[in-house]
C-alpha positions in Angstrom: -13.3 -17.7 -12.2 -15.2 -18.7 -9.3 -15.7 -15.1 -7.8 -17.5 -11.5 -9.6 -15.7 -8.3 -9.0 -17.0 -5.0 -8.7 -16.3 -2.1 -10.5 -12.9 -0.3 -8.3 -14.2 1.1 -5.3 -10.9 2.9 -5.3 -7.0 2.7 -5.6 -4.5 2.4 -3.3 -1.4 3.0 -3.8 1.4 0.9 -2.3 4.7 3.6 -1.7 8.2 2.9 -0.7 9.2 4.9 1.9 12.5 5.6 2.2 15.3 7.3 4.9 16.4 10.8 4.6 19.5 9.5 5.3 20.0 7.4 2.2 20.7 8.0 -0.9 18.3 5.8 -2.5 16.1 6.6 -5.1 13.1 4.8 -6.7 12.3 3.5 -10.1 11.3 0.3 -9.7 12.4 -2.8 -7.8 15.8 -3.0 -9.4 16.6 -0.2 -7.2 16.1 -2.1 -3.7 19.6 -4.5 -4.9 22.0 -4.1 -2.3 19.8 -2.2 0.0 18.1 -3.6 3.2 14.3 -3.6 3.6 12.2 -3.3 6.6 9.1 -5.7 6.1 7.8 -6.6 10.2 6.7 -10.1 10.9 3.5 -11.0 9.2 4.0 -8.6 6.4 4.8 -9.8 3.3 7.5 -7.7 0.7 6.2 -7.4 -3.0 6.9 -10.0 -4.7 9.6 -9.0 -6.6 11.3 -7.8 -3.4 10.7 -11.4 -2.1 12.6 -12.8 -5.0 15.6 -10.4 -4.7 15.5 -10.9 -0.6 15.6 -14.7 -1.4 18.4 -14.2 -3.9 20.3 -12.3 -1.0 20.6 -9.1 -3.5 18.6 -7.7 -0.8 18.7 -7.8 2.9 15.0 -7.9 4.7 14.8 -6.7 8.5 11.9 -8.0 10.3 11.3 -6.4 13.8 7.7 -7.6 15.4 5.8 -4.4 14.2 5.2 -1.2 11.6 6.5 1.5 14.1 9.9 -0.3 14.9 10.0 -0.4 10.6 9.1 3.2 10.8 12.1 4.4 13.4 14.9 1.7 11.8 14.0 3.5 8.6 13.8 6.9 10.2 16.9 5.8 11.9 18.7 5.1 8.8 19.4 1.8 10.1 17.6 0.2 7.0 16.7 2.1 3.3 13.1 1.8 2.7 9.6 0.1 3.8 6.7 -0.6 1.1 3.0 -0.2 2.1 0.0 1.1 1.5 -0.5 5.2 1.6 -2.9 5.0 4.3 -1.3 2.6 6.5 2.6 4.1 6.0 1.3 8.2 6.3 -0.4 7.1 9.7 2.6 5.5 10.8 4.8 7.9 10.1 2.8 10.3 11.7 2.4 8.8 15.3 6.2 8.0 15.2 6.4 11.6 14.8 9.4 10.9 12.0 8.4 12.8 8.8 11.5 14.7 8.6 13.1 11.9 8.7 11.3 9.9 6.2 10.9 10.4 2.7 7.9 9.1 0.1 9.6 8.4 -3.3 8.0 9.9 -6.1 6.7 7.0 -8.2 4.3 4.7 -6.1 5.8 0.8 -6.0 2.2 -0.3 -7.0 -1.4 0.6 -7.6 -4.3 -1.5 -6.6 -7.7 -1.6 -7.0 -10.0 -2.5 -4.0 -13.6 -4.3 -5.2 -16.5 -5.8 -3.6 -16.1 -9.5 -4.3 -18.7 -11.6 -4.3 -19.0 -15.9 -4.9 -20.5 -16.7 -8.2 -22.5 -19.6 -6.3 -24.4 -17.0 -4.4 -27.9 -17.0 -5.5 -28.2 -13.8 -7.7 -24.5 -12.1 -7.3 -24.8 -11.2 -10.8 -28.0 -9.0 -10.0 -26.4 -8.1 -6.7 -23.1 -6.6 -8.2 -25.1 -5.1 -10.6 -27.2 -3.3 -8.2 -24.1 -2.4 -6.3 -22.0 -1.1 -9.2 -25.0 1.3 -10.4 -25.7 3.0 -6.5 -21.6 2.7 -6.6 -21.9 5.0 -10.4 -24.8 7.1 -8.9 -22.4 7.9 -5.5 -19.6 8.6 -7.9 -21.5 11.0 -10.7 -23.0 12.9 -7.3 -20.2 13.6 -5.6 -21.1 11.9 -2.6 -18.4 9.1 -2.8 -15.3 11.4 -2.7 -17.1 13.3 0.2 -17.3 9.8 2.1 -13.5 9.5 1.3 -12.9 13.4 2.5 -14.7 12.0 5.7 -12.9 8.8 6.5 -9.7 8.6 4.8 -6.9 10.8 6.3 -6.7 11.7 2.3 -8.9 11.1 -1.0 -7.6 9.6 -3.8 
């Protein structure tokens, strides 16, 4: 592997969000057959959704932004969007549309966000060391969730 990792600086979750007027329910991607997925230009579906979008056992509508996905789903027009927490609660909120929008349960993903560095970087070993212990010290302190609390619209 050309590139060193840092210990998770945290997890986001990826969530489907789905219409108060469907009646689709999430367990996994299985779930998305027959239904039709808003995914705007430049965003790419989940892989799996990608596969079951090319096998037309799922129909993708992509308008040219998030907030038309977010009023075609509040609509009812489509059944669901996938994206990150942060990201799909903002844009829910400036549409305005959370009663008509509903987060399924179970997220569709986790994923861990790291510091990446280049392993031809002179001394990223003792760089993402350094960083992972002040990352441990923020952590054991309590500082890092309060950083979170401060800039995230909600900790993980």
């Amino acid at each position: 592997m050309e590139m060193l990792f840092s210990d998770p600086l945290l997890e986001v979750r990826q969530l489907v969000y789905l219409s108060a007027h469907s009646g689709m329910d999430f367990r996994g991607p299985g779930d998305f057959r027959g239904r039709t997925v808003c995914a705007p230009v430049g965003y790419a579906l989940p892989p799996e959704l990608a596969e079951l979008a090319a096998a037309g056992a799922l129909t993708r509508e992509s308008p040219a932004d998030l907030p038309a996905c977010v009023r075609m789903v509040a609509s009812g027009r489509v059944d669901a969007f996938v994206i990150d927490e942060f990201t799909g609660r903002s844009a829910v909120a400036k549409a305005m549309a959370g009663d008509e929008i509903r987060v399924a349960p179970l997220p569709y993903a986790r994923a861990g966000q790291h510091l990446i560095l280049s392993r031809s970087l002179p001394e990223a070993a003792a760089v993402l060391a350094a960083f992972n212990a002040g990352l441990k010290k923020l952590k054991d302190g309590g500082a890092f969730e309060e950083i979170l609390r401060r800039h995230l619209s909600a900790a993980p």
